[in-house]
C-alpha distance (Angstrom), angle and dihedral (degrees) to the residues before:
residue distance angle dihedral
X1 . . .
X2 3.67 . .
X3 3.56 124.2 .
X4 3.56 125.1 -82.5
X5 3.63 111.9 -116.5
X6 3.92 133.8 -172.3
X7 3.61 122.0 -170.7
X8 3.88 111.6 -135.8
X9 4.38 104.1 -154.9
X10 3.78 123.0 -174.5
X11 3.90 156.9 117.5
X12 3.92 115.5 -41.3
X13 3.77 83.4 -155.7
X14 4.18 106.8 47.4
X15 3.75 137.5 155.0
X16 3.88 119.3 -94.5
X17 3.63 85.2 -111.7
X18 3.95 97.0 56.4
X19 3.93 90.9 43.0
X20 3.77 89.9 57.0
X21 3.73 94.8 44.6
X22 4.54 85.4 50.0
X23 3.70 83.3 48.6
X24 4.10 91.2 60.4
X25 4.14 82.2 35.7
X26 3.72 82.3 59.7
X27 4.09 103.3 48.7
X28 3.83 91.5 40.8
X29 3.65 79.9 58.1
X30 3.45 89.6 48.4
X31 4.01 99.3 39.2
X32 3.89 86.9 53.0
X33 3.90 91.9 48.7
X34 3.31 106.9 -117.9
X35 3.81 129.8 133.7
X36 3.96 114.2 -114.2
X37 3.66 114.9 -134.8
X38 4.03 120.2 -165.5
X39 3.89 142.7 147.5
X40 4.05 90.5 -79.0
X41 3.85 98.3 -122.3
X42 3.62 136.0 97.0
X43 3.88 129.1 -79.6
X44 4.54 111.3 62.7
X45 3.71 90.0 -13.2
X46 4.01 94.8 57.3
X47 3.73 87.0 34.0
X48 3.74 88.9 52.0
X49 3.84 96.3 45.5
X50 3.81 93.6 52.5
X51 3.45 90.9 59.2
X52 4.10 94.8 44.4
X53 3.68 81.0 53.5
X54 3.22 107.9 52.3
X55 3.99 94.1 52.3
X56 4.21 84.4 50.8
X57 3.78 99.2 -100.4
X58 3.50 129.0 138.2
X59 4.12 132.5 -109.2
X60 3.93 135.5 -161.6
X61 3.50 125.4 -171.0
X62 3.40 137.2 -165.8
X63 3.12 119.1 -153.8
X64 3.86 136.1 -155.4
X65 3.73 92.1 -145.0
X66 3.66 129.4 79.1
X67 3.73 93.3 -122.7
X68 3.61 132.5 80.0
X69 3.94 96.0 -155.7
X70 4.09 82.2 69.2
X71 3.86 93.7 73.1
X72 3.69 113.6 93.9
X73 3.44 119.5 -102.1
X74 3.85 96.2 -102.3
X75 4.14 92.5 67.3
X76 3.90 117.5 106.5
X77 3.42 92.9 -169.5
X78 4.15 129.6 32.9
X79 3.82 120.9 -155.9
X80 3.10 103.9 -172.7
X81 3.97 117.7 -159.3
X82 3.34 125.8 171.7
X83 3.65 85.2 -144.8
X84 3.77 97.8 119.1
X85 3.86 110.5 -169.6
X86 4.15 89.1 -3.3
X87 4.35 87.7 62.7
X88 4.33 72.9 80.1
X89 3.87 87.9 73.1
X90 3.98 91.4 55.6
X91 3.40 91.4 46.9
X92 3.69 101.0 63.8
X93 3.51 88.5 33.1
X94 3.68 101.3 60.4
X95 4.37 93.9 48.3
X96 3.61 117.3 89.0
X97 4.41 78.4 -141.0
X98 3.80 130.2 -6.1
X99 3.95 129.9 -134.8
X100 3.52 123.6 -150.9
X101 3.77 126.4 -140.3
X102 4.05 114.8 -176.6
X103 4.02 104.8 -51.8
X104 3.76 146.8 172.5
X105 4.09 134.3 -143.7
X106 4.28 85.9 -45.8
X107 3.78 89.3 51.7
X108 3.73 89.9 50.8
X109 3.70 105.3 40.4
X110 4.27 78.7 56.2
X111 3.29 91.6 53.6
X112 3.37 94.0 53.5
X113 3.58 93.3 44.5
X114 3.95 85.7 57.8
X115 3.76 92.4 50.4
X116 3.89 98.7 53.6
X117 4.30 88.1 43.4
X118 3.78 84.4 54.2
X119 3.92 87.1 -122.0
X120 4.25 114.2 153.1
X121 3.59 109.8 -102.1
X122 3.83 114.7 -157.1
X123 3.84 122.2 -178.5
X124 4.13 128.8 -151.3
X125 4.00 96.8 -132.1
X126 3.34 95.6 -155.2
X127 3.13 101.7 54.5
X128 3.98 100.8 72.6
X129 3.64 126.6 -151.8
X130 4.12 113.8 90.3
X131 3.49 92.6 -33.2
X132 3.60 93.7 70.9
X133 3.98 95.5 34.7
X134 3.72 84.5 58.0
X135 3.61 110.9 32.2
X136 4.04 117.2 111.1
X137 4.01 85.2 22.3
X138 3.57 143.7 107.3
X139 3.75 116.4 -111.3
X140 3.78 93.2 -139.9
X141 4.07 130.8 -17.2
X142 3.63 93.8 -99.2
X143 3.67 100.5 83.6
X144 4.13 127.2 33.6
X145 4.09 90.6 -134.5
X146 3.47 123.2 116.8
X147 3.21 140.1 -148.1
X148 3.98 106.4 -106.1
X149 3.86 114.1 -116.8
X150 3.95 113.8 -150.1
X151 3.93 116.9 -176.8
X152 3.98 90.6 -167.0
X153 3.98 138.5 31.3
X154 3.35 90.2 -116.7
X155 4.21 94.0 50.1
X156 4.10 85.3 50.7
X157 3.59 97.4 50.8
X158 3.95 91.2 44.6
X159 3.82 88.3 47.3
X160 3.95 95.0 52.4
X161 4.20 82.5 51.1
X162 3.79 93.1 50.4
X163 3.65 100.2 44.9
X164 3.80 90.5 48.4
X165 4.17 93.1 46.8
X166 3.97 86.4 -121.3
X167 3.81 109.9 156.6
């Protein structure tokens, strides 16, 4: 069976408060033993990867650069892609189901991305940015899904695993 994987999206530049709450993101991840997938730099996704490894899990990252010594140092494994911007496509792509943390245009255009490959989307509330703007709603009027709203790491993790029927 191939691994379960869950895309972690979000701000490169975030609050201290929304970098500690991708940090639990990250070990819940972790705890549930899946592999965490993000853009590879710093911000949520290095947040996020600290806390996947400090509870032992295992991160990829792929990056927008064309350099492997740009991921942060909490990445397992570096794809590097050259892609710039377009890297965000891959991203939401390669998660079985993405969580938002806070975000900007990047964070939106994976969301997006997410919506159109029929992936679960799940937003951290709190955290502001377009996760919050979209969370609860529909992404556009031609499907009744929603995008997930999770008021704690722990509830967006467990939402990704009950929208996907993983036990």
């Amino acid at each position: 069976m191939p691994a379960r994987v869950i895309s972690v999206i979000g701000g490169s530049d975030s609050s201290p408060d929304n970098l500690e709450l991708a940090e639990r993101v990250g070990a819940e991840i972790a705890r549930r033993g899946a592999v965490l997938c993000c853009g590879g730099l710093g911000g949520v996704m290095e947040a996020a990867c600290k806390g996947a490894k400090e509870r032992g899990g295992q991160t990829l990252g792929i990056l927008p650069t064309d350099a492997k010594e740009h991921a942060n140092e909490y990445i397992d494994i570096a794809i590097p892609t050259g892609l710039g911007y377009a890297r965000n496509f891959l991203v939401a792509k390669t998660g079985d189901a993405v969580i938002a943390i806070d975000g900007f245009a990047g964070t939106l255009s994976e969301i997006a991305i997410a919506w159109f490959s029929d992936k679960p989307v799940v937003s951290l509330v709190p955290t502001g940015g377009w996760a919050a703007k979209l969370a609860g709603g529909k992404i556009d009027e031609r499907r009744t899904d929603i995008v997930y709203a999770a008021n704690t790491p722990e509830e967006a993790v467990e939402m990704v695993f009950q929208a996907l029927n993983w036990k």
